[in-house]
C-alpha positions in Angstrom: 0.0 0.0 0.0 1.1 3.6 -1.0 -0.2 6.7 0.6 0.2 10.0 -1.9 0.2 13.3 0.1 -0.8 16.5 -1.3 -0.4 19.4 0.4 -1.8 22.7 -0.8 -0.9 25.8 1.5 -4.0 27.7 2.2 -7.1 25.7 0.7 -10.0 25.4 2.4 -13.0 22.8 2.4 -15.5 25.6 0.6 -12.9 26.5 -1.7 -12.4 23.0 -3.2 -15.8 21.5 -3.2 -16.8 24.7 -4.5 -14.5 23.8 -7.4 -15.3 20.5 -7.5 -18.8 21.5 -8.8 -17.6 22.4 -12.1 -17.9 19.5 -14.1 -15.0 20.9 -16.2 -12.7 19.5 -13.5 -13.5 15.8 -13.3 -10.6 14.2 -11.2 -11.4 17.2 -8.6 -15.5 16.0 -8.4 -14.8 12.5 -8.3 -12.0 13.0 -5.5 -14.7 15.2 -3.8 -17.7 12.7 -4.6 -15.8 9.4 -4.1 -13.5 10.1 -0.9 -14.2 11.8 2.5 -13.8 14.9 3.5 -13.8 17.3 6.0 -12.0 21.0 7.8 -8.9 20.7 9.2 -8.6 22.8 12.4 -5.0 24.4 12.5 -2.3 25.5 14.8 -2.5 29.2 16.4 -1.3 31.2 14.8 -2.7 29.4 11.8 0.3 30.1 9.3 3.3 28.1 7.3 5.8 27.8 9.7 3.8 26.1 12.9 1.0 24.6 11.1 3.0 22.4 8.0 6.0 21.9 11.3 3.2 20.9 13.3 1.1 18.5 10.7 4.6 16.9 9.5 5.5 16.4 13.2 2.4 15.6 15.0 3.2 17.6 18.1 2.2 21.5 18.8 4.6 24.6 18.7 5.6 24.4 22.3 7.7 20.8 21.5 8.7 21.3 17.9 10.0 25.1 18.4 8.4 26.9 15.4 6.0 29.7 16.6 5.6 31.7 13.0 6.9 32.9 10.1 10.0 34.5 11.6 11.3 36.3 14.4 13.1 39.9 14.8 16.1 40.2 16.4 18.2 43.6 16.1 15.8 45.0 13.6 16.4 42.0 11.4 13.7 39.1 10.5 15.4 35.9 10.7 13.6 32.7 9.3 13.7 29.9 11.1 14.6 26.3 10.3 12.5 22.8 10.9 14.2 22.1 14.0 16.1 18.6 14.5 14.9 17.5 18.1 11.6 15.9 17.4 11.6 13.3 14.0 8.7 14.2 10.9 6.9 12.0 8.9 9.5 11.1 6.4 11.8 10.1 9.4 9.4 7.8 10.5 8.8 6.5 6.9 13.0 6.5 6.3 13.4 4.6 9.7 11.1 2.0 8.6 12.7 1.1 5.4 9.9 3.1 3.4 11.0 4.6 0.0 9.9 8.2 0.5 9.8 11.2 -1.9 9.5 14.5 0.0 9.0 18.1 -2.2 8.5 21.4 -1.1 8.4 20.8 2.7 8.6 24.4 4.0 11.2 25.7 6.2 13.1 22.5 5.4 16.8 23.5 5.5 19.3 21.8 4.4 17.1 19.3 3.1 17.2 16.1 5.0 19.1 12.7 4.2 16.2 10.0 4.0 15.2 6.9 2.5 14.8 8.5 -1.3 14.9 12.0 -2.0 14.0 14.9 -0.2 13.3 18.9 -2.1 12.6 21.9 0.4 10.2 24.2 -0.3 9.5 27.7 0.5 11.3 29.9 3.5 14.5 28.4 3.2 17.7 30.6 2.3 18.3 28.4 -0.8 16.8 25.6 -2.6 18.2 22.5 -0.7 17.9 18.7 -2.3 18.9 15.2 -1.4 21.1 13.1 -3.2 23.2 15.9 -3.4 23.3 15.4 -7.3 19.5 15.9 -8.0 19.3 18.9 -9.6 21.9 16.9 -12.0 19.2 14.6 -12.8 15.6 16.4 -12.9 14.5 20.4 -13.7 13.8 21.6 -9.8 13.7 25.4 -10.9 10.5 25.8 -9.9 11.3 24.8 -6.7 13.2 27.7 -6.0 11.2 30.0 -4.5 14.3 33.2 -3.6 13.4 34.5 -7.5 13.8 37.9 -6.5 10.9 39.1 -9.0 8.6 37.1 -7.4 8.8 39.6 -4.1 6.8 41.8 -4.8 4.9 44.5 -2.8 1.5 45.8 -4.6 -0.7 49.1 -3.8 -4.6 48.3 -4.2 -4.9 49.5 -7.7 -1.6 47.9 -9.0 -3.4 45.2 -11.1 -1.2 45.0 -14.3 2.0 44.3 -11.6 -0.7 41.8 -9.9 -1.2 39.9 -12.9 2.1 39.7 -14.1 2.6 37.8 -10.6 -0.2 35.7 -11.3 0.9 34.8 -14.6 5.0 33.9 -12.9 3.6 32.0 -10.0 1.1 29.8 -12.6 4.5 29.4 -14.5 6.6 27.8 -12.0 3.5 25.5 -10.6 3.2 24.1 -13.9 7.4 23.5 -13.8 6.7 21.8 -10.6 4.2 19.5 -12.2 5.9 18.2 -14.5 9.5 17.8 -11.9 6.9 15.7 -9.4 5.2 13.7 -11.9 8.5 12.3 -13.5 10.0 11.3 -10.2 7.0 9.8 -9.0 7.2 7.8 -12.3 10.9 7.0 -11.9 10.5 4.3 -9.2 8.0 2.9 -6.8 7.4 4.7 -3.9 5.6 3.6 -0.6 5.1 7.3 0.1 5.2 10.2 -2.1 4.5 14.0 -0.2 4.5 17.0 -2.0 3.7 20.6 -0.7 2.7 23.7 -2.6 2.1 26.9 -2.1 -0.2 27.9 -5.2 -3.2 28.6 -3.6 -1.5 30.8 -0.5 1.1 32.9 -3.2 -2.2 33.7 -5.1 -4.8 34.1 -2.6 -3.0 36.8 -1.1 -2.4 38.8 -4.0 -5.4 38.1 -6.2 -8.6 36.7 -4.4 -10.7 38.3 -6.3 -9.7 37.5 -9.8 -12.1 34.5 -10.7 -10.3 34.0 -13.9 -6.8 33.6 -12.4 -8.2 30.8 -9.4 -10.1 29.1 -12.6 -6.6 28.3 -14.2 -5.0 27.7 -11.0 -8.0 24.9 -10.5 -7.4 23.8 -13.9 -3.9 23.1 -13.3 -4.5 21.7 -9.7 -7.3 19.1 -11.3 -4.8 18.1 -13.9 -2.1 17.3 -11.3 -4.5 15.2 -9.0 -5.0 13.6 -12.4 -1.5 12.4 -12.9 -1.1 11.4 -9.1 -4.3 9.5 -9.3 -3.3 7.6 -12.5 -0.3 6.1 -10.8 -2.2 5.2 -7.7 -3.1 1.0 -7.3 -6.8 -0.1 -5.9 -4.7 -0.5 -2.4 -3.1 3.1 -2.3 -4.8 6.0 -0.7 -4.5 9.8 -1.5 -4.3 12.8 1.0 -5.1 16.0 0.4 -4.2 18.4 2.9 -3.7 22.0 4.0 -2.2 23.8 6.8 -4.9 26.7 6.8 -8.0 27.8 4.9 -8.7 31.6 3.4 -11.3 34.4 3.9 -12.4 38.0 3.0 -10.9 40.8 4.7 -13.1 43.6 4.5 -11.7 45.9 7.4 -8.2 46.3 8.9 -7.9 47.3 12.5 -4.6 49.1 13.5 -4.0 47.7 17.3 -0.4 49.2 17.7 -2.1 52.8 17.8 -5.2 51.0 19.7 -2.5 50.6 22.3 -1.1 53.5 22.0 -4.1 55.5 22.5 -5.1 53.4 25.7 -0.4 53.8 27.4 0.6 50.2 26.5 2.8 51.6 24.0 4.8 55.0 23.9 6.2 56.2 20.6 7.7 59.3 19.3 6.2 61.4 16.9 6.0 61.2 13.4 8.1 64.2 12.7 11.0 62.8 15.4 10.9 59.5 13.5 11.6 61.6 10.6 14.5 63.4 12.4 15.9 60.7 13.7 16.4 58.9 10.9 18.2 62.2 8.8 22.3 61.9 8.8 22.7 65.1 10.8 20.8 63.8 13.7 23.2 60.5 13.7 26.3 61.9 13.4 25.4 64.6 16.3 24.2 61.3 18.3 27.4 59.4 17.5 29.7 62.7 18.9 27.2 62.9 22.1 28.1 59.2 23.1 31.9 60.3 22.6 32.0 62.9 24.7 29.5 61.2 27.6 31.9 58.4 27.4 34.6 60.4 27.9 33.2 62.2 30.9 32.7 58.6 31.4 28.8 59.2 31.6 26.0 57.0 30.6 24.9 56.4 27.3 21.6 55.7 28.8 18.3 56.8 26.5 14.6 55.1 26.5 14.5 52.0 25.0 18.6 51.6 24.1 20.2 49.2 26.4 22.6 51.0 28.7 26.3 50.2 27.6 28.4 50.4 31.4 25.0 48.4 33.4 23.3 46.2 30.7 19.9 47.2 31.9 16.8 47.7 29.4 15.1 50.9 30.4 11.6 50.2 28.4 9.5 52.9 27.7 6.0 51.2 26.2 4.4 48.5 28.5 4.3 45.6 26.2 5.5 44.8 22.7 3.6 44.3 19.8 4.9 41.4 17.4 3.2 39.2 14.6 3.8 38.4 10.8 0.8 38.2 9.5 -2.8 39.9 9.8 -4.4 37.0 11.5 -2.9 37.4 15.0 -1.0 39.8 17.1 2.0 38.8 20.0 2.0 40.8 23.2 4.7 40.8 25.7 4.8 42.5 29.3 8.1 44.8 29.8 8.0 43.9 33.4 9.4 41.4 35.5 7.6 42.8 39.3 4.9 40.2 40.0 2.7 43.0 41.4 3.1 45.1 38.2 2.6 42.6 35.9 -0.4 40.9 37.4 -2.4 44.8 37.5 -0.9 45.2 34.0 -2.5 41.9 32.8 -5.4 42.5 34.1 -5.9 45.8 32.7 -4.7 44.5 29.5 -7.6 41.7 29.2 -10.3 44.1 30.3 -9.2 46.6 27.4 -9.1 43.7 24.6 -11.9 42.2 25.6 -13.8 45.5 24.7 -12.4 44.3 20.7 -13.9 40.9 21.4 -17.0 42.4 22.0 -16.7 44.2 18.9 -15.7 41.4 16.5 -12.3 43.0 15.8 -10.3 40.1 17.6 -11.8 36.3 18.1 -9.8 35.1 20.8 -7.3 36.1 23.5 -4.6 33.4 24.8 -2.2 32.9 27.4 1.0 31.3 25.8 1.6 29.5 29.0 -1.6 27.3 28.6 -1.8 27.4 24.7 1.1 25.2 24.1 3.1 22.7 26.4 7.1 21.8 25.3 10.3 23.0 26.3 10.3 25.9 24.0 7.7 27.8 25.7 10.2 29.2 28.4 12.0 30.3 25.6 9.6 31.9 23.4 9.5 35.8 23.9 5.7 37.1 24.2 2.7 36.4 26.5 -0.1 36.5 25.1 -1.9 35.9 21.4 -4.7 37.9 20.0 -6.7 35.9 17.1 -8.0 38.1 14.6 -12.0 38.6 14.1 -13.4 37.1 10.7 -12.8 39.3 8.3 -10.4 41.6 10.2 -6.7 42.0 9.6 -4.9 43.4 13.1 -2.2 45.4 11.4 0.3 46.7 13.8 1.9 49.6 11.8 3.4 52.8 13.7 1.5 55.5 11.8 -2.3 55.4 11.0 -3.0 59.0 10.0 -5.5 59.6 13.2 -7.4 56.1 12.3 -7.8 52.9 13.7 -10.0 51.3 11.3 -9.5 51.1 7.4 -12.0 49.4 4.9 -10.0 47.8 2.2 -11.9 49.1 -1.3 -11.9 45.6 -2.9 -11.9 42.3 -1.2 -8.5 40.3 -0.3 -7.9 37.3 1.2 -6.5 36.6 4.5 -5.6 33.4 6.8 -8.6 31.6 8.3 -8.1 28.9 11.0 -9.9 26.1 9.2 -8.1 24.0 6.2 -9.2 21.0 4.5 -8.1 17.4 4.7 -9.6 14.7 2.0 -9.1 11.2 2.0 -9.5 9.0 -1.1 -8.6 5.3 -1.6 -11.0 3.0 -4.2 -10.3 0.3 -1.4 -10.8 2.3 1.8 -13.7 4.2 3.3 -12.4 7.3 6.3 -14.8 7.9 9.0 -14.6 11.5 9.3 -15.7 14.0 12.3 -16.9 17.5 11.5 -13.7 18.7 12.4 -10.1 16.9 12.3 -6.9 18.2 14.0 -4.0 18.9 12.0 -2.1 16.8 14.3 -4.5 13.8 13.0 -2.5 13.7 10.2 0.5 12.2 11.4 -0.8 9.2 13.3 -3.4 8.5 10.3 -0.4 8.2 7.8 1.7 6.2 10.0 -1.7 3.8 10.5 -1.6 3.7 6.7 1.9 2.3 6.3 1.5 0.3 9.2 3.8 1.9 11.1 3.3 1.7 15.0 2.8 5.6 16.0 5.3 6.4 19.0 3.6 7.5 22.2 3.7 11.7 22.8 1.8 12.2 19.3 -1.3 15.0 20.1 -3.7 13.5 17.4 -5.4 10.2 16.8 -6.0 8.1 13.7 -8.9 8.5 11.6 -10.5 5.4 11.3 -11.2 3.5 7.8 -12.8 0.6 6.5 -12.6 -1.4 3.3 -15.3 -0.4 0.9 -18.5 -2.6 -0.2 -19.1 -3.8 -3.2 -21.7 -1.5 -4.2 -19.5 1.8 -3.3 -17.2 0.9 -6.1 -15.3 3.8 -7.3 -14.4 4.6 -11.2 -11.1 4.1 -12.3 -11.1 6.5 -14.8 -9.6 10.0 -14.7 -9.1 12.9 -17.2 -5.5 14.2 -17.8 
């Protein structure tokens, strides 16, 4: 028995059984009609780093170390690697003596040795491979996601730029068609997982454009095509993603939210602007001269202090987050009394967004996730976003807190999509699967025993009757 794994980075249930209904896209509807299906409930915050670390690994942020996209350090986002202290699917699969072939795992850098070959995917400094000879062998340009064009930043009316994104990102997902397909072909695999991140590069930029998601369906049913062609009566086929998509109608500025309420202090737009001029550094650098001559302190707000190495902290809390779907906040106090009033206070003011829909949910890091990294991980509390919201925490907002976006775009919802086909198996689904399900199901699958400290369970199956027969035919 083989197990196929397709991954596809921001689909959601509607989305796909929406497409599923145009009988244009046949090996779409009968995967849809034919196999089980149901939402898969993400990580928080529901985004590529913690969810596809998180699905692959079967255990939740706090044990695997992956809390985002990225993290800042000195002004600078640094990207994070799949960390090597817990073991992912394909080490489970390699250990057993499985033939695996891994492509576009995110974050995976440099890619792993395993039992067959291994391609990263996106959010790794360079496109990584194993055998080290691959790209010797096989076209994996479209692979490569660091294509510097394809980092682009877009205003709301920029859709001749927007298109020409489109077009590039349908370009390379075709190129990565055709690499998957003829490895796939090239030997028997007992497991075969591939990740892409169509859906999520487009959804962002071009949710809207019915056209551009009609091709992008077009090629997607053609894919599932291919996979399904070289798939035996006995083999079953996954279909998963890490998080679904939504409209955003509204975004809510919470930085100057805080602001307004003296969690965060910030100077003014015009000293931000003098600050930053070359006159005001150079006057700053022969200031810190001459205090250190007098030997004085270099001590300012917010700079750390160069003779006692003590923070002096001017805002309450910090405000961190990548995307639009969820905010960080930590406390800039250590005093238990201080930092119990200041939580407090904090909750009471953020439950008044609650109440008005611009935030879902509010979470204590502490009890969110368990592991060794939570000691580690720098913020206290998470703020889920309100459907349709984006919390943007930008500096300057012009005097508003609340912008509605003139056309529709798509942002992160919590909810993916996990579908199930096999012509010999049935899957019981719930209403709802974890994405930590996904692990223990596979493993079940290959008849692999599951090791104990796995968060999900196996989703139970059944051989199919005679009268539930599926087709074997499927359109290329």
């Amino acid at each position: 028995m083989a197990v196929y794994i397709i991954g596809l980075d921001g689909a959601s249930l509607e989305m796909i059984r929406e497409a599923a209904a145009n009988p244009s896209l046949q090996n779409l509807s009968k995967l849809v009609n034919y196999g089980s299906s149901t939402a898969l409930e993400s990580v928080l915050p529901y985004v590529t780093g913690p969810a596809w670390t998180s699905l692959f690994s079967g255990v939740n942020p706090g044990r695997h170390g992956i809390f985002d996209l990225y993290f800042e350090k000195d002004g600078n986002k640094i990207i994070p690697t799949l960390p090597t202290g817990v073991p992912y699917l394909w080490d489970y699969l390699s250990w057993a003596g499985k033939r695996v072939l891994v492509m576009g795992a995110p974050f995976a850098y440099p890619a792993p040795r395993v039992n067959g070959i291994f391609v990263s995917g996106r959010f790794v400094p360079e496109l990584s491979f194993y055998p080290r000879d691959l790209n010797s062998k096989y076209d994996l340009s479209g692979f490569n996601y660091n294509i510097p064009g394809r980092k682009v930043k877009f205003s709301y009316n920029d859709s001749s730029e927007r298109s020409r994104y489109a077009q590039n990102v349908l370009e390379d997902f075709e190129r990565r068609i055709e690499t998957s397909i003829e490895i796939s072909k090239a030997e028997s695999w007992d497991a075969v997982a591939v990740v892409d991140s169509l859906p999520d590069q487009l959804l962002h930029i071009v949710y809207n454009r019915k056209p551009v998601l009609n091709k992008m369906f077009i090629l997607i049913d053609r894919w599932l095509g291919e996979f399904m062609q070289l798939m035996k009566k006995e083999d079953t086929l996954a279909i998963v993603s890490d998080h679904g998509f939504q409209d955003i109608f509204r975004a809510f500025y919470a930085r100057e939210w805080l602001r307004q309420r003296g969690y965060v202090k910030e100077d003014s737009f015009f000293k931000q602007r003098i600050m930053k001029t070359i006159a005001y550094r150079r006057s700053k650098f022969f200031i810190d001269k001459i205090r250190d001559w007098l030997g004085l302190s270099r001590e300012r707000p917010g700079n750390t202090v160069a003779k006692t190495k003590v923070k002096s902290r001017r805002s309450a809390v910090d405000v961190m987050g990548t995307t639009g779907d969820h905010l960080w906040i930590k406390f800039n106090t250590v005093d238990g009394k201080n930092l119990i009033k200041l939580h407090n206070d904090l909750f009471n003011h953020l439950k008044e967004l609650k109440e008005s829909n611009y935030i879902k949910e509010i979470y204590s890091v502490n009890e969110l996730y368990k592991g060794d990294y939570v000691r580690n991980f720098d913020a206290d509390i998470l703020i889920e976003a309100g459907d349709g919201v984006s919390l943007n925490r930008k500096k300057i907002t012009y005097g508003s807190i609340e912008h509605t976006h003139p056309k529709k775009i798509g942002g992160h919802k919590r909810e993916g999509l996990i579908l199930l086909y096999s012509e010999y198996l049935k899957f019981s689904l719930s209403n709802k699967q974890s994405i930590y399900d996904v692990l223990p199901t596979i493993l079940h699958l290959m008849r692999i025993p599951a090791p104990d400290g796995l968060e999900g369970k196996r989703i139970d199956f059944q051989s199919r009757d005679t009268d539930d027969k599926v087709p074997r035919d499927t359109v290329q």
